[in-house]
N, C-alpha and C positions, 0 to 999 in steps of 0.2 A: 703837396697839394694843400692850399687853404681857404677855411671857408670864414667867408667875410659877412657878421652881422652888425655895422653899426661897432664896432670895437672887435674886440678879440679875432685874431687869426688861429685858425687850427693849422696844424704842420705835421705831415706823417713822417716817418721813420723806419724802415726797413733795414734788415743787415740780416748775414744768416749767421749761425752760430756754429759750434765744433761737436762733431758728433763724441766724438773724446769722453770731451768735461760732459756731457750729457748724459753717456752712458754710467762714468763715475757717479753723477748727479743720481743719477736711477738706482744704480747696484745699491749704494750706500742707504737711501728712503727704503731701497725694500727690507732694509735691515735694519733702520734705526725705527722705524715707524712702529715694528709691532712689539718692541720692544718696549718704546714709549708707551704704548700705548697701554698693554698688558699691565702697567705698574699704577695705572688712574690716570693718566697725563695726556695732552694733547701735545702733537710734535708741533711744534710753532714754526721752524725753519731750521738748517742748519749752514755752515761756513766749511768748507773746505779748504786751505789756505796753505799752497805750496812754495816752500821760502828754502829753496838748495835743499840741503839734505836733509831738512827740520819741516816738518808738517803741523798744523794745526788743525782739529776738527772742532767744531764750533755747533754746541747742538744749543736749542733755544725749547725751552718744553714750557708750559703753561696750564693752568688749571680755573676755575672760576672764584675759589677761595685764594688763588694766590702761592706764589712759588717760596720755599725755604731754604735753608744751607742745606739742609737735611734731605729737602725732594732732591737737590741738585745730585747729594752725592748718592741717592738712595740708586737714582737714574744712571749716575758716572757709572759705577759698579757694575749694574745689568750690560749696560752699553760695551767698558771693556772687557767682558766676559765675551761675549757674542762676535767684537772685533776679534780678539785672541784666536777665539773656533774659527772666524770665515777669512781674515786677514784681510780685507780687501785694499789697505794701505799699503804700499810698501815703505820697509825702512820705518826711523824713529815718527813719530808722530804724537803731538800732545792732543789730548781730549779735553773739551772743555764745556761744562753744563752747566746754564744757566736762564734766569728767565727773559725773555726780553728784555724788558726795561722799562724804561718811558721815551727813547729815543729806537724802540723796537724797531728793528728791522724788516719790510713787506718781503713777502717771495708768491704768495697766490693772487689771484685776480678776487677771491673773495675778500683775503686781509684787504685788499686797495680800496676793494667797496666798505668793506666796515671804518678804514677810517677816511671814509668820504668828506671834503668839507674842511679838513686839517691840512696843515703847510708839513710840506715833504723837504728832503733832500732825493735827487736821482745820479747819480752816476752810469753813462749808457756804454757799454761794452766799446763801443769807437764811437769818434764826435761825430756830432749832427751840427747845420751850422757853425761849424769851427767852434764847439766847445763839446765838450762832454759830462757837464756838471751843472744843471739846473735847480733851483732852489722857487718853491712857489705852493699853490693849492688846489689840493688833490680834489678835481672835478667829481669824478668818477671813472667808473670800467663800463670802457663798450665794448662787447665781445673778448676777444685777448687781448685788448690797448688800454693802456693804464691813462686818463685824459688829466692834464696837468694847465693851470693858468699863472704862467709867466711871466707877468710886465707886459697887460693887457694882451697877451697872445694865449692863444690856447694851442696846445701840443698834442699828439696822439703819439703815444710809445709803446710798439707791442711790447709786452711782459717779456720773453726770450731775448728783447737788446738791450735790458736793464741789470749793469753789473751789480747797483747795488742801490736801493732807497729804503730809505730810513724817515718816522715819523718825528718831525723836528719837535720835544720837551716843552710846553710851557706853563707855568708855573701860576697857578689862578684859576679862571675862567675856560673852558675850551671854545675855541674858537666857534665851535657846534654851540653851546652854552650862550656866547656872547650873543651868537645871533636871536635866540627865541628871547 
């Protein structure tokens, strides 16, 4: 469906997802979260990342003064004690803690709303359109749709078909900044 004002097309996007990776999704938040959280820290996201016999977990923690080598490992530490006790990996698996970035990674419909107005990358779980890699500026969140403007199209992507978006780096001005 798309709505037509004088330019931009809006485009929906539905798919469903695996109850699976969901459930992994959830066990692992209810165990990284309060442990992040208990040490000062905000849980920002994390990555799961299944590669044959080798696993990666990928936590993202953040604070308002800003992350250290130090917070990283203060949090590894907590984090693999707790994996150790609940095991919820199976097999090898690397941990990895750090802070965002500046090409930080979105996973809530709140992060989407805070960096409203900034150019994204999206990667969607299965293509839309015959592509599944969009690159453009992050409109806002309506409800659970992440709203993206394309190359004069505007997009609607519920949050659950987004494998991965990322806030694209730039170096200067924010794009928020240039406009006031």
């Amino acid at each position: 469906m798309s709505r037509q004002q004088n330019g931009p097309q809006a485009h929906f996007f539905m798919v469903e997802t695996s109850l699976s990776v969901g459930t992994r999704q959830g066990k692992l938040l209810q165990l990284l979260e309060p442990v992040v959280t208990a040490l000062g820290y905000d849980l920002w996201g994390f990555e799961y990342l299944s590669s044959g016999r080798h696993s990666t977990l990928r936590v993202y923690i953040e604070r308002p003064e800003g992350i250290l080598v130090e917070d990283c490992e203060r949090v590894s530490r907590q984090i693999s004690s707790v994996m150790d006790v609940e095991d919820p990996i199976q097999g090898e698996y690397t941990l990895e803690v750090s802070s965002p970035g500046m090409d930080r990674p979105l996973y809530t419909a709140d992060q989407y709303a805070r960096f409203a107005g900034e150019e994204i990358n999206v990667r969607l779980k299965v293509p839309y359109e015959g592509r599944r890699k969009y690159k453009g500026r992050l409109v806002g969140v309506e409800g659970d749709e992440v709203v993206m403007a394309v190359e004069n199209h505007e997009y609607l992507f519920p949050i659950d078909t987004i494998d991965k978006a990322n806030v694209v780096p730039h170096f200067g001005p924010t794009t928020k900044e240039a406009e006031e």
